[in-house]
mmCIF entry with sequence, helices, sheets and N, C-alpha, C, O atoms, coordinates in Angstrom:
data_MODEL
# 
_entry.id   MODEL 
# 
_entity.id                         1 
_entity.type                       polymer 
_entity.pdbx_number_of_molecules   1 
# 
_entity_poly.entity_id                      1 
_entity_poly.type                           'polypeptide(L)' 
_entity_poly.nstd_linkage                   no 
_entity_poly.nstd_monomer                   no 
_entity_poly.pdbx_seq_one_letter_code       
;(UNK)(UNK)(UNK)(UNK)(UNK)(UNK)(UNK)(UNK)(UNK)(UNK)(UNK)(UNK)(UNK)(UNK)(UNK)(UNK)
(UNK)(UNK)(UNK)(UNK)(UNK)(UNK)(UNK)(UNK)(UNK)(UNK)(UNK)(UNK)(UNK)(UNK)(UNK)(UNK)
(UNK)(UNK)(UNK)(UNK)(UNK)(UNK)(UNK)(UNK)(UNK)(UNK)(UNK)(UNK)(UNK)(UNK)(UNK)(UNK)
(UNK)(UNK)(UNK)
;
_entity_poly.pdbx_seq_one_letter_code_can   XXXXXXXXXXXXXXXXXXXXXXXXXXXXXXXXXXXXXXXXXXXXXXXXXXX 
_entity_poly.pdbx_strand_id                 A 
# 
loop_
_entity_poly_seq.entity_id 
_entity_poly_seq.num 
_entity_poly_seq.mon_id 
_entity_poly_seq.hetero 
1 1  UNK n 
1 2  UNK n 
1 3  UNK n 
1 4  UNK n 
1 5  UNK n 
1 6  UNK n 
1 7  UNK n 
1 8  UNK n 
1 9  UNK n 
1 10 UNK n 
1 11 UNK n 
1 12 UNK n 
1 13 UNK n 
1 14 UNK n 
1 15 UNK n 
1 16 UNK n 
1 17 UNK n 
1 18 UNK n 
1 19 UNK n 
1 20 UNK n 
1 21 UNK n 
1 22 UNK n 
1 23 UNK n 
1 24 UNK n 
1 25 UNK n 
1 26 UNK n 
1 27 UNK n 
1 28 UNK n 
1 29 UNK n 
1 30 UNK n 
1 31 UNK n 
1 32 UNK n 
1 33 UNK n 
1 34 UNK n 
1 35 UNK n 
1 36 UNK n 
1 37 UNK n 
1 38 UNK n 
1 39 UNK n 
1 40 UNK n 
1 41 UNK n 
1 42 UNK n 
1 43 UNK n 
1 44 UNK n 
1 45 UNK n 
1 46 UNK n 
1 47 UNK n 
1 48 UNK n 
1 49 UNK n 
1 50 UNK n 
1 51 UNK n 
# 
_struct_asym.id          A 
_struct_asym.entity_id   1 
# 
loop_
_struct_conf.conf_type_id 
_struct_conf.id 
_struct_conf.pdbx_PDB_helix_id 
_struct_conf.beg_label_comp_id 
_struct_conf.beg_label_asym_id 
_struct_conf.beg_label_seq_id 
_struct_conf.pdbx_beg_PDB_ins_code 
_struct_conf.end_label_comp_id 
_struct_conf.end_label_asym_id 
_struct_conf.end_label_seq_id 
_struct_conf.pdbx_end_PDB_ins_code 
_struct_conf.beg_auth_comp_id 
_struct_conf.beg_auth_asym_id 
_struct_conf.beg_auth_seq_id 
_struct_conf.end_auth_comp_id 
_struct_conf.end_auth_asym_id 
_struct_conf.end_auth_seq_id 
_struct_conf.pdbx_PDB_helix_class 
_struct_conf.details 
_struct_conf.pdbx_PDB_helix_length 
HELX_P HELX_P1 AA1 UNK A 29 ? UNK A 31 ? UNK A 29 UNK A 31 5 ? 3 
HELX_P HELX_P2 AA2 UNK A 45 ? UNK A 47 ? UNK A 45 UNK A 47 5 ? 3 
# 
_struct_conf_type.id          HELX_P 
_struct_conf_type.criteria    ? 
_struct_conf_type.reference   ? 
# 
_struct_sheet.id               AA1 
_struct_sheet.type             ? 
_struct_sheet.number_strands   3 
_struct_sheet.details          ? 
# 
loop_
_struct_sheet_order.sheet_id 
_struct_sheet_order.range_id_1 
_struct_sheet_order.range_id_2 
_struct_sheet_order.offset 
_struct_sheet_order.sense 
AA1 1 2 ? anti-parallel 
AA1 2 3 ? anti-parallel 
# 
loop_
_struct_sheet_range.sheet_id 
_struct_sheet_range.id 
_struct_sheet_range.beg_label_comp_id 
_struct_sheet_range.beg_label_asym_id 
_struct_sheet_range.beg_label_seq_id 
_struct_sheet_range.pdbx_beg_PDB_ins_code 
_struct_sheet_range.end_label_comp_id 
_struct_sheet_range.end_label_asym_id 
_struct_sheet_range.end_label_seq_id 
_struct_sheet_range.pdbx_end_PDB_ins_code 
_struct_sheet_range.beg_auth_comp_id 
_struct_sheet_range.beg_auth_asym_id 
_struct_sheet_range.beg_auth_seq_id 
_struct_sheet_range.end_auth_comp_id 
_struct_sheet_range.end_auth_asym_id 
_struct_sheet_range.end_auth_seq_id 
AA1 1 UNK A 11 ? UNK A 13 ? UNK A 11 UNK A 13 
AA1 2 UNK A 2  ? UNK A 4  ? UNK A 2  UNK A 4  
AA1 3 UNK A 49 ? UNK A 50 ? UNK A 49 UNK A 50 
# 
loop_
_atom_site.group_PDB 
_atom_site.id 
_atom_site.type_symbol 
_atom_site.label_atom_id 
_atom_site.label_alt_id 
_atom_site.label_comp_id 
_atom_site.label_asym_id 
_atom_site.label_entity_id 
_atom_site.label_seq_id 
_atom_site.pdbx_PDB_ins_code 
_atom_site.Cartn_x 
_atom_site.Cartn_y 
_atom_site.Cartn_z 
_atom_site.occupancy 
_atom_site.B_iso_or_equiv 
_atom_site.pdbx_formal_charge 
_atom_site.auth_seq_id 
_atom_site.auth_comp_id 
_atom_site.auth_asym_id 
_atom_site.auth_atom_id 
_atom_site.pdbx_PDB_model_num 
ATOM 1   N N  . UNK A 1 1  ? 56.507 189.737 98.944  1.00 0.00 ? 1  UNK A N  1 
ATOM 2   C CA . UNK A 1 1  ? 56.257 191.173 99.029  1.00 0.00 ? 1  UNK A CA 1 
ATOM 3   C C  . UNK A 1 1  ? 55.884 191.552 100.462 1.00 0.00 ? 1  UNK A C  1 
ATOM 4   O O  . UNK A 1 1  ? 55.340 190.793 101.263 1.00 0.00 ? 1  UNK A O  1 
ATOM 5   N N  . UNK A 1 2  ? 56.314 193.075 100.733 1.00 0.00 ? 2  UNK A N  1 
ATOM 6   C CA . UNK A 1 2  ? 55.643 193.620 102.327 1.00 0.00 ? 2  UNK A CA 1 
ATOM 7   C C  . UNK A 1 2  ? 55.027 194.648 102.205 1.00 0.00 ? 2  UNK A C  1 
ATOM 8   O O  . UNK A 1 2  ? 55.602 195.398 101.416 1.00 0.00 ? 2  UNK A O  1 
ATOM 9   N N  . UNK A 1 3  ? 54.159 195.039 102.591 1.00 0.00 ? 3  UNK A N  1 
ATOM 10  C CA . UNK A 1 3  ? 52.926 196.069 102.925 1.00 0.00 ? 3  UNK A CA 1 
ATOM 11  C C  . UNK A 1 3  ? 53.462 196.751 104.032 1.00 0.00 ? 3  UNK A C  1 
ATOM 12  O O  . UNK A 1 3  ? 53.932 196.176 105.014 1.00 0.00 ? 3  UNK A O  1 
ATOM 13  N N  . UNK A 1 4  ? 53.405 197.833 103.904 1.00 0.00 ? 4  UNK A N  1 
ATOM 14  C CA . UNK A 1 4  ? 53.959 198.982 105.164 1.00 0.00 ? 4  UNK A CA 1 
ATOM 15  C C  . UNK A 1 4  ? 52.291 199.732 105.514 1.00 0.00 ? 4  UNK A C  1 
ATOM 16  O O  . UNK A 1 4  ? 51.661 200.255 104.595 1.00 0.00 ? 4  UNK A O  1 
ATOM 17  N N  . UNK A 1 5  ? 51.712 199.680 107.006 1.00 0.00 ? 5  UNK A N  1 
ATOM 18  C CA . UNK A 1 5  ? 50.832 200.542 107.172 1.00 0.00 ? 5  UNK A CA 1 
ATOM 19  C C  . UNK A 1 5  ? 51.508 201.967 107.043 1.00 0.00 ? 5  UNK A C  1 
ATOM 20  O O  . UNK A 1 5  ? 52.698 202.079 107.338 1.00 0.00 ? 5  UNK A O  1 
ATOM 21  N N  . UNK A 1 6  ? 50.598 203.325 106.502 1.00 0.00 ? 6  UNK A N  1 
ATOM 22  C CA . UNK A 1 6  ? 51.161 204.576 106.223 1.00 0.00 ? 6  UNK A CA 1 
ATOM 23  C C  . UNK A 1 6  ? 51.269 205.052 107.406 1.00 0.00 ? 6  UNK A C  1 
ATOM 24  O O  . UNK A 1 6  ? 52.060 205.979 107.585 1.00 0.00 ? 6  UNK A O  1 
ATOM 25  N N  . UNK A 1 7  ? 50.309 204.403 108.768 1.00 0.00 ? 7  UNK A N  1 
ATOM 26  C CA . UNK A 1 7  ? 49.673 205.281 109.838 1.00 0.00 ? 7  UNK A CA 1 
ATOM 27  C C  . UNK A 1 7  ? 50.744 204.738 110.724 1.00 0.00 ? 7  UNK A C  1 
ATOM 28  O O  . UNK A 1 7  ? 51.335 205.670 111.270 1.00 0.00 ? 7  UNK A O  1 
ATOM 29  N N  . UNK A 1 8  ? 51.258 203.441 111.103 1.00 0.00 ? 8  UNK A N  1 
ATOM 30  C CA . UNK A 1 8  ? 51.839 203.181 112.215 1.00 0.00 ? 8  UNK A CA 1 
ATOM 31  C C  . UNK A 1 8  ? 53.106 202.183 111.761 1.00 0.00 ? 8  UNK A C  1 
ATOM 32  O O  . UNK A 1 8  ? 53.838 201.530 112.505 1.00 0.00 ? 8  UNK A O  1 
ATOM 33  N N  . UNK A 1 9  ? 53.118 202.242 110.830 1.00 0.00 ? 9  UNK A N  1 
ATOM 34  C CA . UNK A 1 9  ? 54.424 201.084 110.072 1.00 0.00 ? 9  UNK A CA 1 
ATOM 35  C C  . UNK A 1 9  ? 54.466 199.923 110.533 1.00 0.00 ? 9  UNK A C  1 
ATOM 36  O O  . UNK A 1 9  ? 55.542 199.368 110.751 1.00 0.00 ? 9  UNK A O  1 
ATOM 37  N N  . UNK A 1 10 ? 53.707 199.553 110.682 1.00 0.00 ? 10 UNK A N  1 
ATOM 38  C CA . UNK A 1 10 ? 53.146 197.810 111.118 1.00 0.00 ? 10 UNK A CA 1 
ATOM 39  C C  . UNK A 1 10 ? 53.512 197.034 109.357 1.00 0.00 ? 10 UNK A C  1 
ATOM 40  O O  . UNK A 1 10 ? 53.346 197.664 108.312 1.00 0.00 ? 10 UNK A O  1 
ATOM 41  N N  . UNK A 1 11 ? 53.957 195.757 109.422 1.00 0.00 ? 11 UNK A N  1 
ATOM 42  C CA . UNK A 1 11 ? 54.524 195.119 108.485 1.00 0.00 ? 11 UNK A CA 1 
ATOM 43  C C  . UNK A 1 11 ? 53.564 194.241 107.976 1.00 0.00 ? 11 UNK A C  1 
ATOM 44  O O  . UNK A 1 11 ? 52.966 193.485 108.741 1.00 0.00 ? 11 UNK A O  1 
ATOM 45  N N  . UNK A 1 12 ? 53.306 194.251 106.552 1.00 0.00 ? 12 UNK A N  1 
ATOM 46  C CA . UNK A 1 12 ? 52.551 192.843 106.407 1.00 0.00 ? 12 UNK A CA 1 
ATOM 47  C C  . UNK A 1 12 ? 53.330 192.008 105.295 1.00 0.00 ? 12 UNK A C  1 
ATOM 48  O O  . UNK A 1 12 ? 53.218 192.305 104.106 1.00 0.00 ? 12 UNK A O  1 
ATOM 49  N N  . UNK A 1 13 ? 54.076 191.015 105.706 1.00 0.00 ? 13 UNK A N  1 
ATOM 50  C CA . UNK A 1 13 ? 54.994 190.088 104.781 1.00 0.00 ? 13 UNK A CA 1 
ATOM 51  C C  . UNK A 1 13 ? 54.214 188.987 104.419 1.00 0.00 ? 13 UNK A C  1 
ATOM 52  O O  . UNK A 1 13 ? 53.786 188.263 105.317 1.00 0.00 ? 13 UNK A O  1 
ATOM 53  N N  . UNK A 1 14 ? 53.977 188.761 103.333 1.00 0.00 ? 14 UNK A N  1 
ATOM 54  C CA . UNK A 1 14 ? 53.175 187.887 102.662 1.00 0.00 ? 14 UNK A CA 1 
ATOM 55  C C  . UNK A 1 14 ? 53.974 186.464 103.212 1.00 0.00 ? 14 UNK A C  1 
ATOM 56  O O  . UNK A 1 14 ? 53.281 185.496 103.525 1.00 0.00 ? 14 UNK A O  1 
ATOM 57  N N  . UNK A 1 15 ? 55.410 186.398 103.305 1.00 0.00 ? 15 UNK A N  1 
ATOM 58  C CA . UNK A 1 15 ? 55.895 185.074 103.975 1.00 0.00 ? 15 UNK A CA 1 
ATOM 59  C C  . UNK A 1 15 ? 54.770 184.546 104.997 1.00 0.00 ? 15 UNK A C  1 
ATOM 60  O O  . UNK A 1 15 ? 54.010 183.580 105.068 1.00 0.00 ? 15 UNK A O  1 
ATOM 61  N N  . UNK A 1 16 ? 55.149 185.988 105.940 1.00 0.00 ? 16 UNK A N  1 
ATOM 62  C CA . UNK A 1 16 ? 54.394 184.916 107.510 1.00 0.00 ? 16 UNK A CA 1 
ATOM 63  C C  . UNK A 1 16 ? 53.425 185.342 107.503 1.00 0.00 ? 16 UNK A C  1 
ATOM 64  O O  . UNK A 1 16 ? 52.972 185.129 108.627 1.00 0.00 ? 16 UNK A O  1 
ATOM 65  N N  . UNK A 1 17 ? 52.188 186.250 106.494 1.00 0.00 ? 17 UNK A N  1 
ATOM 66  C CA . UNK A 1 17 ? 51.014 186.330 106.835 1.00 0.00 ? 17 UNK A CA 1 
ATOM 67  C C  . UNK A 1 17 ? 50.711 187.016 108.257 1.00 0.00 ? 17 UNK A C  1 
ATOM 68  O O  . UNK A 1 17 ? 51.618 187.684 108.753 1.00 0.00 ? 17 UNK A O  1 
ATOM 69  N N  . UNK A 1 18 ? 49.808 186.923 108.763 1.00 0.00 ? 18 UNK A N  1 
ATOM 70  C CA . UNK A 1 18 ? 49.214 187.312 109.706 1.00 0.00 ? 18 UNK A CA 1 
ATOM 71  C C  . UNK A 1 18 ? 48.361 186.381 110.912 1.00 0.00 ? 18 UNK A C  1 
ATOM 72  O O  . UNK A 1 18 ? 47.237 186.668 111.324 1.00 0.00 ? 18 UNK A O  1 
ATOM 73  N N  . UNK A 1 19 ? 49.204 185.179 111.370 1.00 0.00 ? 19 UNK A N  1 
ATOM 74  C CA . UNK A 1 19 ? 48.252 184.439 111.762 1.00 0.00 ? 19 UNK A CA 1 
ATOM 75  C C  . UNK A 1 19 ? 47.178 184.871 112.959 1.00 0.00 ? 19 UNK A C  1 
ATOM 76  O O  . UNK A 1 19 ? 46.007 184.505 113.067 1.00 0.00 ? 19 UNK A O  1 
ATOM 77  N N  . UNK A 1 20 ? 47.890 185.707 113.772 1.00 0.00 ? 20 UNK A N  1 
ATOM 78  C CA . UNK A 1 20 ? 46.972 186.042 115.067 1.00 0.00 ? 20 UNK A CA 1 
ATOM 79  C C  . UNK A 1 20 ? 45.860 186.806 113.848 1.00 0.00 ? 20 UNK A C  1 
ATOM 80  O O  . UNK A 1 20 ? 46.528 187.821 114.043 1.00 0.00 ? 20 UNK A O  1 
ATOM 81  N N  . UNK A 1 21 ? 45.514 186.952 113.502 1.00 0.00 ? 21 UNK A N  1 
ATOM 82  C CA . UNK A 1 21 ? 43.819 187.871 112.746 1.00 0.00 ? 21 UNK A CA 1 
ATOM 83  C C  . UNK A 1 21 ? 43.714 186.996 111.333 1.00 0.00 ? 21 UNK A C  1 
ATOM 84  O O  . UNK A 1 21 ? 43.403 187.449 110.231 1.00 0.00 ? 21 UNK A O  1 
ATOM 85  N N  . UNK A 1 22 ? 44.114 185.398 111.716 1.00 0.00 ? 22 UNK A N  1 
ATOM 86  C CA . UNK A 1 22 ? 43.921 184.292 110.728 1.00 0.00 ? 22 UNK A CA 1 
ATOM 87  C C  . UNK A 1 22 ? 43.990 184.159 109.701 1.00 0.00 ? 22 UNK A C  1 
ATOM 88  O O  . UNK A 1 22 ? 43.270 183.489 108.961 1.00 0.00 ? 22 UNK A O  1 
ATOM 89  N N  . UNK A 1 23 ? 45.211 185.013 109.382 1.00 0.00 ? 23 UNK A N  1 
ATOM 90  C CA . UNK A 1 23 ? 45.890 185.089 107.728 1.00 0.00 ? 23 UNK A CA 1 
ATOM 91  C C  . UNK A 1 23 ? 46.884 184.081 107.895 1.00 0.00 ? 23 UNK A C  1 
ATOM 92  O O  . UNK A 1 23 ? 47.446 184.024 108.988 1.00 0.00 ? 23 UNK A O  1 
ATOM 93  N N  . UNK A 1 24 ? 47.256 183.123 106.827 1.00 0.00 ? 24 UNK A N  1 
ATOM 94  C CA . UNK A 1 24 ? 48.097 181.712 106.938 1.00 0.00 ? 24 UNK A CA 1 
ATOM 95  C C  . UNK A 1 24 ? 49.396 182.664 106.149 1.00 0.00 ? 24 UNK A C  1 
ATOM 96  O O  . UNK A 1 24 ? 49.150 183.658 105.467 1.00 0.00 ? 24 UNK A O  1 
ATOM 97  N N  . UNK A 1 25 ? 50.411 182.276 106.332 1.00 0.00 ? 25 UNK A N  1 
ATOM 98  C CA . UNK A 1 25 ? 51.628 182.320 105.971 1.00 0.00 ? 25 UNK A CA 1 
ATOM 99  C C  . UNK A 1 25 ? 51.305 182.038 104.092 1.00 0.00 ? 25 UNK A C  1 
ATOM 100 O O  . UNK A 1 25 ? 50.628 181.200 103.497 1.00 0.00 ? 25 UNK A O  1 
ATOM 101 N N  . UNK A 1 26 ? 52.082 183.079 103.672 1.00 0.00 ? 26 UNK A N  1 
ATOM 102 C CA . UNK A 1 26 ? 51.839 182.741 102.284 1.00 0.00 ? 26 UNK A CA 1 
ATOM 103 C C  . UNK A 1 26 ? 51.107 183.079 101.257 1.00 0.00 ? 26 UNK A C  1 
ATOM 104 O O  . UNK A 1 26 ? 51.236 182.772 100.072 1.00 0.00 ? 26 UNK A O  1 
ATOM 105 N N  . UNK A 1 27 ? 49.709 184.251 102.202 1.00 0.00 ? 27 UNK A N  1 
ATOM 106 C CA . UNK A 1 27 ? 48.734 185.075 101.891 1.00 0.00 ? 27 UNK A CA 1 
ATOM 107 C C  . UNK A 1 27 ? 49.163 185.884 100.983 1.00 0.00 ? 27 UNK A C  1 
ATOM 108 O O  . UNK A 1 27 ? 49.498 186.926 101.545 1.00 0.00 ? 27 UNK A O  1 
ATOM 109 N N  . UNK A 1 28 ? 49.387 185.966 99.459  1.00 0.00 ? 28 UNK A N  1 
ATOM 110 C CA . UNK A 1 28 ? 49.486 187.246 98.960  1.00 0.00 ? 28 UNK A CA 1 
ATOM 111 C C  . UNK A 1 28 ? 48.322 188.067 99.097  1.00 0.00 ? 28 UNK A C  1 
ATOM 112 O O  . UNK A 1 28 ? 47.175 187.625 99.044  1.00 0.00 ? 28 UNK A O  1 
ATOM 113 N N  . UNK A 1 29 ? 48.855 190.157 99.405  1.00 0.00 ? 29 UNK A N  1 
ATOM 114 C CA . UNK A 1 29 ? 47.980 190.786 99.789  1.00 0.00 ? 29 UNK A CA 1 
ATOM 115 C C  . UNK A 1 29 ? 47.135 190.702 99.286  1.00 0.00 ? 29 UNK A C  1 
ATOM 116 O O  . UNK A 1 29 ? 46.160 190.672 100.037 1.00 0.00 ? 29 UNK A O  1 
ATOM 117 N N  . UNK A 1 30 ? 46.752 190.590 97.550  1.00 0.00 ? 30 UNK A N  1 
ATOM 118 C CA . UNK A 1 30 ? 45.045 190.639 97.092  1.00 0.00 ? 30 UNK A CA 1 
ATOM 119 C C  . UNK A 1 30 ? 44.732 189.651 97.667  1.00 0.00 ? 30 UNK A C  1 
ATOM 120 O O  . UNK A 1 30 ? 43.695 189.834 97.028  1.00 0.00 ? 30 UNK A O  1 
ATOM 121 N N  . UNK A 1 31 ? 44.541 188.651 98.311  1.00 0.00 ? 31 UNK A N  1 
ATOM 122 C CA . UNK A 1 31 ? 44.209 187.492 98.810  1.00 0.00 ? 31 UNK A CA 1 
ATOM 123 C C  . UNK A 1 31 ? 43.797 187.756 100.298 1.00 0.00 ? 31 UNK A C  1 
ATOM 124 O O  . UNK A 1 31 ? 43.213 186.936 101.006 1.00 0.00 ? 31 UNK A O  1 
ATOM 125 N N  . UNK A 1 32 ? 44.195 189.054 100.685 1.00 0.00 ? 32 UNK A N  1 
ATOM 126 C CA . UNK A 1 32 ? 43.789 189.487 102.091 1.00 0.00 ? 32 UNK A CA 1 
ATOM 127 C C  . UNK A 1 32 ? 42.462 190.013 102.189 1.00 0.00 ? 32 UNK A C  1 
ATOM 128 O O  . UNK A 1 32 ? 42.078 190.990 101.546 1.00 0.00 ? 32 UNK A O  1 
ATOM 129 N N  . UNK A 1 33 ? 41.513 189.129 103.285 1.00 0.00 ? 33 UNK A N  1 
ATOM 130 C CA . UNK A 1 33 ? 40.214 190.255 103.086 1.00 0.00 ? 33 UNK A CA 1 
ATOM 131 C C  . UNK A 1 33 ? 40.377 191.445 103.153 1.00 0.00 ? 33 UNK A C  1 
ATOM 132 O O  . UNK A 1 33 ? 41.146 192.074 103.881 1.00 0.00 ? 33 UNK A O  1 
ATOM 133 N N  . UNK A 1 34 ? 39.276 191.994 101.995 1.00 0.00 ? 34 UNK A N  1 
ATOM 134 C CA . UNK A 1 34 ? 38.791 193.613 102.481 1.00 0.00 ? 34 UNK A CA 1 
ATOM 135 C C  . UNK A 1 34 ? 38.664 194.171 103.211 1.00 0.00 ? 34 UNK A C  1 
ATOM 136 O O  . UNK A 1 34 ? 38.778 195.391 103.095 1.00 0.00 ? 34 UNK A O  1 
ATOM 137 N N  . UNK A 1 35 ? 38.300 193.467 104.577 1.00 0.00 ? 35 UNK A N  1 
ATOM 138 C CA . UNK A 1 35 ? 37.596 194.237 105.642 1.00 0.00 ? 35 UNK A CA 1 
ATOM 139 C C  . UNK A 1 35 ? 38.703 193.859 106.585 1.00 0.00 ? 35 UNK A C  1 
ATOM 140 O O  . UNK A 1 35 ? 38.384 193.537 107.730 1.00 0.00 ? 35 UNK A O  1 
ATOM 141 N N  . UNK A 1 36 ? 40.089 193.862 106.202 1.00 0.00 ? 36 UNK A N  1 
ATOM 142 C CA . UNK A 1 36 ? 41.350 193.604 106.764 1.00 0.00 ? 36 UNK A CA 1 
ATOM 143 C C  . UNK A 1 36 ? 41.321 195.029 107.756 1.00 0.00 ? 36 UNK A C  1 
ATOM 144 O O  . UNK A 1 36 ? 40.602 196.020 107.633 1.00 0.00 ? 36 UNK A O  1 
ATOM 145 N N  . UNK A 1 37 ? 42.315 194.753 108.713 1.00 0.00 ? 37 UNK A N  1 
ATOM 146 C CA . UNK A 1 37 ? 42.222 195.793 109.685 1.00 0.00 ? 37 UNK A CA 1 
ATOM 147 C C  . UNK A 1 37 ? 43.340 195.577 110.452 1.00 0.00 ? 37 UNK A C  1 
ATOM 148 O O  . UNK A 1 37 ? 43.397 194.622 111.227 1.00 0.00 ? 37 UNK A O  1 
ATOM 149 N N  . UNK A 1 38 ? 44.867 196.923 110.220 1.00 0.00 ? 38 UNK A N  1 
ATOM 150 C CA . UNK A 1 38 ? 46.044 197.038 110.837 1.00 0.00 ? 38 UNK A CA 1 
ATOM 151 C C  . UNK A 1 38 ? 45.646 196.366 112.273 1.00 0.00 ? 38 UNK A C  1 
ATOM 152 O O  . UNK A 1 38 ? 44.685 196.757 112.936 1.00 0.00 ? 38 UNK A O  1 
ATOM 153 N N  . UNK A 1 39 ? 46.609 195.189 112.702 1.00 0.00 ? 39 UNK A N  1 
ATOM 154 C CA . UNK A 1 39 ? 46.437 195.137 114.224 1.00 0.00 ? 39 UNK A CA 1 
ATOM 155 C C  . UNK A 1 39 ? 46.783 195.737 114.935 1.00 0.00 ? 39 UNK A C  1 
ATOM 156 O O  . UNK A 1 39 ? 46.375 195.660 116.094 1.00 0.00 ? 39 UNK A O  1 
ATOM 157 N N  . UNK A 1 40 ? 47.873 196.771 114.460 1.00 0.00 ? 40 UNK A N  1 
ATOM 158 C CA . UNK A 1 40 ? 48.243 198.185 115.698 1.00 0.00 ? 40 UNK A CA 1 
ATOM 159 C C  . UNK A 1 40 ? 47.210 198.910 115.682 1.00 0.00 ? 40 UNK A C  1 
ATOM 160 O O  . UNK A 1 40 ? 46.425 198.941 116.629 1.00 0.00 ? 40 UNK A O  1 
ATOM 161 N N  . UNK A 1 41 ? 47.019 199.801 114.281 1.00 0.00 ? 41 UNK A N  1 
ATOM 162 C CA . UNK A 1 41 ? 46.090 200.852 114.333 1.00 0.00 ? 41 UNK A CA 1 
ATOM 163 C C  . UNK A 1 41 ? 45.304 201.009 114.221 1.00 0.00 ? 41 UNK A C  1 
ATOM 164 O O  . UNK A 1 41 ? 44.845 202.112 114.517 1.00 0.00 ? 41 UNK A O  1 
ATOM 165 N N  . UNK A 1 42 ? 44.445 199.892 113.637 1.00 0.00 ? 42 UNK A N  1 
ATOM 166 C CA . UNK A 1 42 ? 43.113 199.556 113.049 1.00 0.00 ? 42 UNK A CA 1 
ATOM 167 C C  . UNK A 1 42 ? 42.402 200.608 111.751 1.00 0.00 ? 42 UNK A C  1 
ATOM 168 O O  . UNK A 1 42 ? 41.314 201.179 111.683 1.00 0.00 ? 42 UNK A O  1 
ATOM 169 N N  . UNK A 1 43 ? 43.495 200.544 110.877 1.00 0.00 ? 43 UNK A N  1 
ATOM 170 C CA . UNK A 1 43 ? 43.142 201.371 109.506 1.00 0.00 ? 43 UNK A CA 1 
ATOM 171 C C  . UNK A 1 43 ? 42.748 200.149 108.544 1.00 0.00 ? 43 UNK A C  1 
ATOM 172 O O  . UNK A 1 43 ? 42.957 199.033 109.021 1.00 0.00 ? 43 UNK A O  1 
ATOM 173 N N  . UNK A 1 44 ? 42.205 200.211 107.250 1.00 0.00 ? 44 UNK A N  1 
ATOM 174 C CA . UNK A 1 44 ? 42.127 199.651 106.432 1.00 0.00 ? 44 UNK A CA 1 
ATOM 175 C C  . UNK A 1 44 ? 43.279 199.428 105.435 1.00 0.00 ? 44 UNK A C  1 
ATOM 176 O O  . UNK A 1 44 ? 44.287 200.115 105.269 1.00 0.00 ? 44 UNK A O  1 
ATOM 177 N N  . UNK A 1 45 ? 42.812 198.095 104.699 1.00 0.00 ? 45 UNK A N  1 
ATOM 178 C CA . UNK A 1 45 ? 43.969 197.929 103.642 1.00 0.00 ? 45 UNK A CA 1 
ATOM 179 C C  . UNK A 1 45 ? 44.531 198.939 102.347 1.00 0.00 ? 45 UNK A C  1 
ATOM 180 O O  . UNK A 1 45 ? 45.505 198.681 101.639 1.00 0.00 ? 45 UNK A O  1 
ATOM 181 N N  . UNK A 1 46 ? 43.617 200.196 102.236 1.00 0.00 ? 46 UNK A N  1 
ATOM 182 C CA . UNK A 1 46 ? 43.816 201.342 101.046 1.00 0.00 ? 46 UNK A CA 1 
ATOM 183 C C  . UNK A 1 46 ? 44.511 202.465 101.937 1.00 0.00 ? 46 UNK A C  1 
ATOM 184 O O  . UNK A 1 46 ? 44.665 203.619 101.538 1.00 0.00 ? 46 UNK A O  1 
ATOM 185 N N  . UNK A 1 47 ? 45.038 201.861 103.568 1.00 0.00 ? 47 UNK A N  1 
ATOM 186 C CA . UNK A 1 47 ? 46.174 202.870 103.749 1.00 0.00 ? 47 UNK A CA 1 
ATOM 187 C C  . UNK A 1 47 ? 47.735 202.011 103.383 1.00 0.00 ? 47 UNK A C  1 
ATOM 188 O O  . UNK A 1 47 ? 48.758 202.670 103.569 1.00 0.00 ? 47 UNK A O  1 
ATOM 189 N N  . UNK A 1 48 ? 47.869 200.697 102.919 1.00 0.00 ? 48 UNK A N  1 
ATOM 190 C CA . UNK A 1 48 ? 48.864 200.302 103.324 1.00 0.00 ? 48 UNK A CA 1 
ATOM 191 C C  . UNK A 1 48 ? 49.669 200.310 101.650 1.00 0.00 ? 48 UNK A C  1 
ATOM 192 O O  . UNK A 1 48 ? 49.111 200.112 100.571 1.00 0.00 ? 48 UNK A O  1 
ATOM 193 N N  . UNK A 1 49 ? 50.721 200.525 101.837 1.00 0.00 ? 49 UNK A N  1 
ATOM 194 C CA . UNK A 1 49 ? 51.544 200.668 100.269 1.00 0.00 ? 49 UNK A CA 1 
ATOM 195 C C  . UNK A 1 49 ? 52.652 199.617 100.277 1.00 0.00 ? 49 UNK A C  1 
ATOM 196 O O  . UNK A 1 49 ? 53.067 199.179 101.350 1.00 0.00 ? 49 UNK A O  1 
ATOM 197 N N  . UNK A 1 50 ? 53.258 199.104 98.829  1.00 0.00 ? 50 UNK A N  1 
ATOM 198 C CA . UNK A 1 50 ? 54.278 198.591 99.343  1.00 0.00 ? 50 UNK A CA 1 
ATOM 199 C C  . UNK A 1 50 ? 55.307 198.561 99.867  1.00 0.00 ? 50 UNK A C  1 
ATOM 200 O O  . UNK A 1 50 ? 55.298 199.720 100.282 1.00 0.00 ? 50 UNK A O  1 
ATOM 201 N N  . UNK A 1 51 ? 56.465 198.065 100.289 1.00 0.00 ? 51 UNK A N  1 
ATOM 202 C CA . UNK A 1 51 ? 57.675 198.375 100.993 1.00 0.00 ? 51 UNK A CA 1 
ATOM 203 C C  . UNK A 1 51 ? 58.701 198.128 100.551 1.00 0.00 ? 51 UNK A C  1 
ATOM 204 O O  . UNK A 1 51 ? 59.725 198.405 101.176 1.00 0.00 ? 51 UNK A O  1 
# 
């Protein structure tokens, strides 16, 4: 699955995770901390929907 930020369309693909902000490849999103934070825009995870 991919997560689209609403604010800046930054991608979050559960494949490759997020490693630069130490999410491992493979992360499904509930599995993403809460206090997750777009690396473009710096919104939270209750702006991002799926894609």
């Amino acid at each position: 699955m991919k997560y689209v930020c609403e604010v800046c369309n930054w991608v979050y693909d559960e494949a490759l995770g997020c490693p630069e902000e130490g999410i491992a490849p493979g992360t499904k999103w509930e599995d993403v901390p809460e206090d997750f934070l777009c690396p473009l825009c710096a919104v939270g995870k209750e702006m991002f929907s799926e894609a």
